[in-house]
C-alpha positions as CSV (number, residue, x, y, z in Angstrom):
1,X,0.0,0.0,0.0
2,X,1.4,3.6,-1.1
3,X,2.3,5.7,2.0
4,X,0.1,8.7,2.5
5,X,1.5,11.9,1.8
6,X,1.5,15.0,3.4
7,X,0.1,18.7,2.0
8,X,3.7,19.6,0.8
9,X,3.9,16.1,-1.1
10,X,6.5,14.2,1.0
11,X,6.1,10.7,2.4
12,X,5.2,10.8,6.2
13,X,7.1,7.4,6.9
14,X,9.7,8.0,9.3
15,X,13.4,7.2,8.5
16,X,15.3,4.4,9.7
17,X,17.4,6.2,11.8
18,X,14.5,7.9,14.0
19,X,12.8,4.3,14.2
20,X,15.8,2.9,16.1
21,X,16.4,6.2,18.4
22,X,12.3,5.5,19.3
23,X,12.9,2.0,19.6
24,X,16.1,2.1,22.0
25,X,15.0,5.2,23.9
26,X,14.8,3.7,27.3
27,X,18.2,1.9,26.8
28,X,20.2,4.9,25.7
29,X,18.8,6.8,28.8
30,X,19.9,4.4,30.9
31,X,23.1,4.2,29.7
32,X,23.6,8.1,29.3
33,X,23.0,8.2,33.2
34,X,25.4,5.6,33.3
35,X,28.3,7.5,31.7
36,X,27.4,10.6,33.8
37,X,27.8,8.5,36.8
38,X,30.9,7.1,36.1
39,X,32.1,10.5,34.8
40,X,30.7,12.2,37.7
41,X,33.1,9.3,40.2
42,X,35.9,10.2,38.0
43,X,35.4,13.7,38.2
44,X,35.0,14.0,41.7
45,X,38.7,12.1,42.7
46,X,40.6,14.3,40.4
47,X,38.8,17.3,42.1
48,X,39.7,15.8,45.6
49,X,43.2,14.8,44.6
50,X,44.0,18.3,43.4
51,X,42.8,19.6,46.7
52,X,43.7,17.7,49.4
53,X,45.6,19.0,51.9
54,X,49.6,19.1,52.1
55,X,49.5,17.3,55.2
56,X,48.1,14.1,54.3
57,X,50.4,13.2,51.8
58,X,53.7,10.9,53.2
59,X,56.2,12.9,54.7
60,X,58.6,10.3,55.5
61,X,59.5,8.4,52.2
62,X,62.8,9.0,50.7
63,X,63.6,12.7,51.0
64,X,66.0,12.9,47.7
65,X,62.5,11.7,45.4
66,X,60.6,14.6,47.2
67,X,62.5,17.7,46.8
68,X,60.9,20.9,49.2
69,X,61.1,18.8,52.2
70,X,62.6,20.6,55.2
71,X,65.8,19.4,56.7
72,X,65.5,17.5,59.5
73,X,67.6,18.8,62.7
74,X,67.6,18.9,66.6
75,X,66.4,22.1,66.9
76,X,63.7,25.1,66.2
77,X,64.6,26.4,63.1
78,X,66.5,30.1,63.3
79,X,67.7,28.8,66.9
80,X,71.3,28.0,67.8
81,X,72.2,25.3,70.7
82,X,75.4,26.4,72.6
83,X,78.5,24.4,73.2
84,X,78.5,22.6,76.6
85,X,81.6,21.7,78.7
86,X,81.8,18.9,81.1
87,X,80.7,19.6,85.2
88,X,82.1,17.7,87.8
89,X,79.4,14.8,88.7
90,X,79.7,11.7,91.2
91,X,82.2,9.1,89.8
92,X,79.7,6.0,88.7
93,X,80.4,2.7,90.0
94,X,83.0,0.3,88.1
95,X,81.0,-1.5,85.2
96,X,82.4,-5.4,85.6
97,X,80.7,-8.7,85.6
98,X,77.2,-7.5,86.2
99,X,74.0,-9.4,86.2
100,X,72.7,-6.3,84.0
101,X,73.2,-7.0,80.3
102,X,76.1,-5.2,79.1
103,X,74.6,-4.8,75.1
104,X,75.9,-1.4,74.9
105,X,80.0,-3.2,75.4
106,X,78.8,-6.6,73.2
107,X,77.9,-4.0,70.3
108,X,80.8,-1.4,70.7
109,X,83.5,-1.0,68.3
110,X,86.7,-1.6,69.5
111,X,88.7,0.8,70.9
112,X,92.1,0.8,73.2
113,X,93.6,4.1,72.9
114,X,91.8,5.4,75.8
115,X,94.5,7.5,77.6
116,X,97.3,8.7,75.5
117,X,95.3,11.5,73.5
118,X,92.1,13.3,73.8
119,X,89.3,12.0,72.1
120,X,86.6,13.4,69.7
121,X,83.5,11.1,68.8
122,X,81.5,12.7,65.3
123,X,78.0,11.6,65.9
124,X,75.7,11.9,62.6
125,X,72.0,12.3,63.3
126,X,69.2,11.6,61.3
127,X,70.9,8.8,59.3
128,X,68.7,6.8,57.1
129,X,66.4,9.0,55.4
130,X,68.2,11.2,53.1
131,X,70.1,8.0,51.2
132,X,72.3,10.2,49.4
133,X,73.7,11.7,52.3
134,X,73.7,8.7,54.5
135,X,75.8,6.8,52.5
136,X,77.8,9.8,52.0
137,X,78.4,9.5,55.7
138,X,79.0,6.2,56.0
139,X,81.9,6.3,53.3
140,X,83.8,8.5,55.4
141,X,87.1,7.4,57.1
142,X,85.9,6.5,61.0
143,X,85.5,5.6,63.3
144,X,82.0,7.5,63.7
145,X,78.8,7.0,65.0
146,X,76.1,6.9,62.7
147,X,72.5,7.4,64.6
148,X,69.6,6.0,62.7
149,X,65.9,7.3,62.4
150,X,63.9,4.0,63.8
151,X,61.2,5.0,60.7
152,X,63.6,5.1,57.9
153,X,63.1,2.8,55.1
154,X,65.0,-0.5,54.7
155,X,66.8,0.3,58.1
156,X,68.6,-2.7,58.8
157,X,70.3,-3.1,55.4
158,X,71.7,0.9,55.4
159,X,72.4,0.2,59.2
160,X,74.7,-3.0,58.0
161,X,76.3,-0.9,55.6
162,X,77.6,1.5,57.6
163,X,78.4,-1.0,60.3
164,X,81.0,-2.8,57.5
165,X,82.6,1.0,56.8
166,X,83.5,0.8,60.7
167,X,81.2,2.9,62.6
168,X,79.8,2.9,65.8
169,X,75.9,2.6,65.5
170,X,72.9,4.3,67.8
171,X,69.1,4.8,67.6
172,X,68.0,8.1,67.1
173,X,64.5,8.1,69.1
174,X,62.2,10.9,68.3
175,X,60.9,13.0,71.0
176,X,58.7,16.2,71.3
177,X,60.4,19.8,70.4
178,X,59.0,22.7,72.9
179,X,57.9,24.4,69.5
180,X,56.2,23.3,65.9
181,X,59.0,21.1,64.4
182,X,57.8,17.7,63.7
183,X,59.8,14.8,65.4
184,X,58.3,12.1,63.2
185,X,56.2,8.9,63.9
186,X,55.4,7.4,66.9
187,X,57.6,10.2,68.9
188,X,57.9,10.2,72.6
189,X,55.4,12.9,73.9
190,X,54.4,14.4,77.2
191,X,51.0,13.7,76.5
192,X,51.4,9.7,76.5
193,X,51.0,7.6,79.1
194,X,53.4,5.0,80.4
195,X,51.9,2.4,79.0
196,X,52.2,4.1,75.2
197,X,55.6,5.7,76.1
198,X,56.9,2.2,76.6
199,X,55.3,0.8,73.7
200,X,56.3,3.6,71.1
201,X,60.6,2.5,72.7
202,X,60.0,-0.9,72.3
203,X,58.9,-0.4,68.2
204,X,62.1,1.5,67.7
205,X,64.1,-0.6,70.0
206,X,63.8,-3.7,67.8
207,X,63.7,-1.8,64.3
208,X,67.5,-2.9,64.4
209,X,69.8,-4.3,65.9
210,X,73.5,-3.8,66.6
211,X,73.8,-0.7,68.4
212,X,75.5,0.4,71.2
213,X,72.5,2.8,72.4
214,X,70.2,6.0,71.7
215,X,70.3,9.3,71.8
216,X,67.1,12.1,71.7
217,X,65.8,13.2,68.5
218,X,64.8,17.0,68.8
219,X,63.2,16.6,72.2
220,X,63.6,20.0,73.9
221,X,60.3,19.0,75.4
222,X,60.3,15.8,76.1
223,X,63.9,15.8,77.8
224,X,63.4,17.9,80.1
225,X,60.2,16.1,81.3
226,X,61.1,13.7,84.1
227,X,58.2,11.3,84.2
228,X,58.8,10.5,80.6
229,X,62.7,10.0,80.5
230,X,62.2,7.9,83.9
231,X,60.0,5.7,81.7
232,X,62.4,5.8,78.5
233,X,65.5,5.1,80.4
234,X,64.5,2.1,82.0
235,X,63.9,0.6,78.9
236,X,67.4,1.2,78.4
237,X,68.2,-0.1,81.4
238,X,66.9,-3.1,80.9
239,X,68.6,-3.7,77.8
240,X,72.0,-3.0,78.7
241,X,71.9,0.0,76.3
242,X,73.4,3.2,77.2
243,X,72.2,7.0,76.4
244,X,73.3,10.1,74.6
245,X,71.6,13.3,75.6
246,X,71.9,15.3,72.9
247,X,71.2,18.1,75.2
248,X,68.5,20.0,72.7
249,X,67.4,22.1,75.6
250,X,69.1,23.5,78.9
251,X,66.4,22.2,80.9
252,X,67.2,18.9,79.7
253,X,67.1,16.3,83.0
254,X,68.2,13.2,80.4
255,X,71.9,12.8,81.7
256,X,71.0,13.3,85.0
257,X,68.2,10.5,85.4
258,X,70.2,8.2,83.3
259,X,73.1,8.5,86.1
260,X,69.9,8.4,89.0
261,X,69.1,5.2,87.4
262,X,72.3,3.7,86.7
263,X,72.5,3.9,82.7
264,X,75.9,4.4,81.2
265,X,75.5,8.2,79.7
266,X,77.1,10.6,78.0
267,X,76.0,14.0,76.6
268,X,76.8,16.5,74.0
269,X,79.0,19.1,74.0
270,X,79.1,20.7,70.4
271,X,76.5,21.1,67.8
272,X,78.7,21.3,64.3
273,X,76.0,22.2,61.9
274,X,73.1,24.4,63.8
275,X,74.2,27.1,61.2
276,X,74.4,24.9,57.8
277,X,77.3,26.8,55.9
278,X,80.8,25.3,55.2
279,X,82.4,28.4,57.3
280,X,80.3,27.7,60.9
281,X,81.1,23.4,60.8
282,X,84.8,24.6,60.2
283,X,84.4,27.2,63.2
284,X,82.3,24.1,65.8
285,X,85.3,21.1,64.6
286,X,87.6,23.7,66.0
287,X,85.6,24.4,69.1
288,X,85.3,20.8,69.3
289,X,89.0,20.0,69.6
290,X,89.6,22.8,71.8
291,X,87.4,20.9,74.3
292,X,88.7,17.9,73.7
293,X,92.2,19.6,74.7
294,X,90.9,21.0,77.8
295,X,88.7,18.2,78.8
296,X,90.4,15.0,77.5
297,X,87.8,14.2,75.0
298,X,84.5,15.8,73.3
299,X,81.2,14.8,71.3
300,X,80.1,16.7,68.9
301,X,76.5,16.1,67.0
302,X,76.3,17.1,62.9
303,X,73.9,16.2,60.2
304,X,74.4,14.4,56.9
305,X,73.5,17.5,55.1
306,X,76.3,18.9,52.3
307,X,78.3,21.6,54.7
308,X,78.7,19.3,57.4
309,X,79.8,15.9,55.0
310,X,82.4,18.6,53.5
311,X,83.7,19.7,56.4
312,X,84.3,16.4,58.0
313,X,85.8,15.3,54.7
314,X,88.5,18.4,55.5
315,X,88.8,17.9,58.8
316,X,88.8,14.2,59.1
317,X,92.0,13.2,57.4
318,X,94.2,15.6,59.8
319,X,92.7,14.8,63.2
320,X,95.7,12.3,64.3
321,X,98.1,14.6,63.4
322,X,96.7,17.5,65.3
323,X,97.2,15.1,68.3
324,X,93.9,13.4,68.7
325,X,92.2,10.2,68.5
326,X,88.7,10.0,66.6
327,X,87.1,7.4,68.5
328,X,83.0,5.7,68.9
329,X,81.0,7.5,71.6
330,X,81.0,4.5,73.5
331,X,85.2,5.4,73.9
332,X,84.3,8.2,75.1
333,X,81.6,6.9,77.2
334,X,84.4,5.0,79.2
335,X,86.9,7.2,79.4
336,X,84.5,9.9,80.9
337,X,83.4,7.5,83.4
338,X,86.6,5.5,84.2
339,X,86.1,2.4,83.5
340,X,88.3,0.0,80.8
């Protein structure tokens, strides 16, 4: 049968392609919401990844893939830490056979040149997250002590490493700063309780193994809180491990507690690289041996950033013939307290 046509003379069938929109109408709705849905997911997580705050992405990967990080040191930034000489203290009791562990003298490097020259131990903080810089410090002549972050990545290997270059390790624990600088993960706070406190020393106390003891990271807080380093120090205690109070504050009761409750101690006497330029870690490693002179030995706390690995790569090389011995912390340890 003819189609009908309309006043103008056309056909009034409908074309092919208008029968299958009418046919599949309820199908391409459906899917049209469907792409607007999935475009709408898609959408929105772009949206919230370019907005999310700056704080909630990692901080504590490897700091030479994530350039703009801030350096991580003892102190406030803009704030110097002054040199520290020895006071006269209580002689502590002989260390012999004990029925206390002795893990600090299992772990120590060796070391028998105790009385004929003054000594200098070169602690490096912060090992272990800045890999470039770590190793850097680890391929320098020793012996030195090399203190590791307990949150750095692949610890134990980097820890091994420096071990076989002939340094002295030490945990570096992180502690709460009296201002805004952030210690890290699982640091020791003021507002923990014993319980947590003790929990947070025994993570970082078996992140590796091999070391001779810890010393604070940042901690101007924290150290000077005696509750809290009554708590951390027994830990200590208990493991045969001794302490190095980096002495971050001047209210600091760290050394003091640590002789109270019988762990072997020793504290800080120069910071080499508060002010980060080549000319002030030339100006502490002097300070450093002029204490050593007047004291009979010195410890002196730098960072592996660039100033500070230069200037130990100067300096290093020369220190026996200036008429010291570079020696592990835990040398100096002993020879401050007497005991072989």
């Amino acid at each position: 049968m003819p189609s009908k046509k309309n006043r103008s003379g056309k056909s009034n069938r409908r074309s092919p392609p208008r029968q299958w929109l009418a046919a599949h109408r309820r199908e391409l709705t459906i899917g049209g919401f469907l792409l607007l849905f999935v475009a709408a997911i898609i959408g929105g997580y772009w949206l919230a990844q370019m907005l999310e705050p700056q704080a909630k992405k990692p901080l504590y990967a490897r700091i030479e893939d994530i350039p703009g990080l801030p350096q991580y040191t003892e102190f406030e930034p803009g704030t110097t830490v002054p040199t520290v000489e020895e006071k006269p203290r209580p002689k502590p009791a002989p260390q012999g056979a004990a029925a206390e562990p002795q893990t600090w003298r299992r772990n120590a490097l060796p070391f028998r040149d105790l009385a004929s020259r003054p000594l200098i131990a070169i602690v490096i903080d912060d090992v272990g997250l800045d890999r470039a810089h770590s190793r850097q410090a680890w391929e320098l002549p020793g012996p030195l002590t090399l203190s590791f972050l307990p949150y750095a990545r692949d610890l134990r290997e980097q820890a091994k490493a420096a071990r076989a270059h002939g340094h002295e390790l030490m945990l570096h624990m992180p502690m709460e700063p009296a201002g805004r600088a952030d210690p890290g993960p699982n640091a020791l706070r003021v507002s923990l309780s014993p319980e947590e406190l003790r929990q947070r020393m025994t993570t970082a106390l078996d992140s590796f193994d091999g070391y001779v003891g810890v010393n604070n990271h940042m901690g101007s807080r924290f150290t000077a809180w005696r509750p809290g380093m009554e708590t951390a120090l027994r830990q200590l205690k208990a493991r045969g491990l001794l302490f190095l109070d980096s002495r971050t504050s001047p209210q600091t009761v760290g050394d003091e507690v640590a002789q109270e409750l019988g762990v072997p101690s020793v504290a800080r006497h120069v910071f080499l690289d508060d002010d980060s330029t080549i000319e002030a870690v030339r100006r502490k490693l002097a300070e450093t041996e002029a204490i050593a002179r007047r004291q009979g030995f010195a410890v002196a706390i730098g960072h592996p950033h660039e100033a500070t690995m230069q200037g130990l790569a100067e300096w290093l090389p020369g220190v026996a013939g200036k008429g010291f011995a570079l020696a592990p912390v835990s040398a100096v340890l002993r020879k401050r307290n007497g005991w072989d």
